[in-house]
N, C-alpha and C positions, 0 to 999 in steps of 0.2 A: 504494500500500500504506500502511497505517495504522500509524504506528507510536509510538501516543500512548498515555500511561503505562495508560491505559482498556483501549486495545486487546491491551494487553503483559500485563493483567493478567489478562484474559480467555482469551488464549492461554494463560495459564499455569495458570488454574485447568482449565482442559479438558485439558490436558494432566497433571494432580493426578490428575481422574477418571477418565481414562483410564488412569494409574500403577493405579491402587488395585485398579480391575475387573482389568486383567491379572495383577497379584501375586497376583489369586485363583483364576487359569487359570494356574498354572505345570506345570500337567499335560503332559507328555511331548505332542505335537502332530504330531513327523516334523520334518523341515527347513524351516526358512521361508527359508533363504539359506545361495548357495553363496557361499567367497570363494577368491578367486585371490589367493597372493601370493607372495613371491619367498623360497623359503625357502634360499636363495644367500646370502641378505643376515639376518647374523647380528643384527642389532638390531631385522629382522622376524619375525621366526624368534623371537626374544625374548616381543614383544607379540603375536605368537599365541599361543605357548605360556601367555601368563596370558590371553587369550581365551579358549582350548581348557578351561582351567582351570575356567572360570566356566559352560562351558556344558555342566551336569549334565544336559538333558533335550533334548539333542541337536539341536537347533533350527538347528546349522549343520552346511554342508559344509564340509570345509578340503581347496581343492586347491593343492598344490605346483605352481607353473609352473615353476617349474625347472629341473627335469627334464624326460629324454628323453618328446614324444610328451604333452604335455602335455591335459587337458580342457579348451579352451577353447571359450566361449559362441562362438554364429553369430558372423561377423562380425567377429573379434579374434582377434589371432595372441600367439602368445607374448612375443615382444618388448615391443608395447602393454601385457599384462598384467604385463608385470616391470616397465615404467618406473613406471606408477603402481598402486595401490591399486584392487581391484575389486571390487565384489559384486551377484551377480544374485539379483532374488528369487525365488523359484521359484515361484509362484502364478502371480505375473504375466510373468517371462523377464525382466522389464526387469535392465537391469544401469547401475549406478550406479559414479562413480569418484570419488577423494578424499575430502572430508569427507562427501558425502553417503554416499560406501559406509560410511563411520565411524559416522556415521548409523542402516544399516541393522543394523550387527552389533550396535548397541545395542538397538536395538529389540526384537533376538531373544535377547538375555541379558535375564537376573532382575532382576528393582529390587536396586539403585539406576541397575544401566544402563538398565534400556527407559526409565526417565522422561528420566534425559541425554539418548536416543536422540529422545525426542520434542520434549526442546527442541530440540536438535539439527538439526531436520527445519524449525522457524522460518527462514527464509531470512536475516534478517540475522546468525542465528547461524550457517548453514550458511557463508555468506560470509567470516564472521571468521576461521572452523575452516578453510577453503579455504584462505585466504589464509597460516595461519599451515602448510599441510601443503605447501603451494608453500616454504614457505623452509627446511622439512627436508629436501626433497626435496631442494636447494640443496647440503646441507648432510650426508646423508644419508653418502655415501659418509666426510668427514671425522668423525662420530659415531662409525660403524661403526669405521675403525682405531684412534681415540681412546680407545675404549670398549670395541670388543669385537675388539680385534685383527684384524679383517680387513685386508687389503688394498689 
C-alpha cells in the first residue's frame, strides 16, 4: 500500500469529491445501515443519542441489543453484539465492527460526517481509530461510572 504524501493527497481529494456530490443527494434515500448497540451502557446510549440526532433523513436503523429477544444479523448473538460496536449495511448484509462500523454510521450522516466517514474508510486511519476504540473498550466500563454513574 502507498502511503506517500502523493498518494495521501489523492485519496483525499476523491474523497473532497465525493463529500461535495453527496451533500447534494441528502434526499431522504431509506436506510443504508443498521447499528447494534448496547443501550445498557449509559455512555452508549449517550453517543447515539447525538447520532440519532444528526440523522434527519433516516438513513439508519438503531437496534437496542439489550434487550429481551434482541434483532440480531445471521451469524451473531447478542453477547458478541454488546461486547463491541456493530453495523451492517443493508445493500450489501455485510456487517462491520469497531472503527470501521464508526466508519459506516458516518458515511450515512450529512457532511461534515460522510466526509470523516470516508476518510475514515482509508485503512491506516481505520487502524488508528481501531486501535484507539480497543482502549475505550479497556476503559469503557471505568468512563461509564466516572461519568455517567453507572455501575
Amino acid at each position: 500500500m502507498d502511503f506517500s504524501a502523493t498518494a495521501i493527497e489523492l485519496h483525499y481529494t476523491q474523497v473532497m469529491q465525493t463529500v461535495n456530490n453527496q451533500a447534494k443527494d441528502d434526499d431522504a434515500k431509506g436506510p443504508e445501515v443498521v447499528v447494534y448497540f448496547d443501550g445498557s451502557c449509559p455512555m452508549c446510549s449517550k453517543e447515539i443519542q447525538y447520532y440519532r440526532g444528526l440523522d434527519k433523513h433516516a438513513r439508519i436503523l438503531w437496534e437496542d441489543v439489550a434487550g429481551e429477544n434482541p434483532s440480531c444479523p445471521i451469524g451473531y448473538d447478542q453477547a458478541t453484539l454488546m461486547a463491541r460496536f456493530h453495523v451492517k449495511e443493508v445493500a450489501s448484509g455485510q456487517v462491520f465492527d469497531g472503527a470501521a462500523g464508526f466508519a459506516r454510521v458516518w458515511l450515512a450522516l450529512p457532511a461534515p460526517w460522510r466526509g470523516l466517514g470516508k476518510i475514515a474508510t482509508f485503512k491506516p486511519v481505520t487502524w488508528v481509530m481501531e486501535m484507539g476504540y480497543r482502549l475505550t473498550l479497556k476503559v469503557r466500563p471505568l468512563i461509564a461510572h466516572r461519568f455517567f454513574g453507572a455501575r
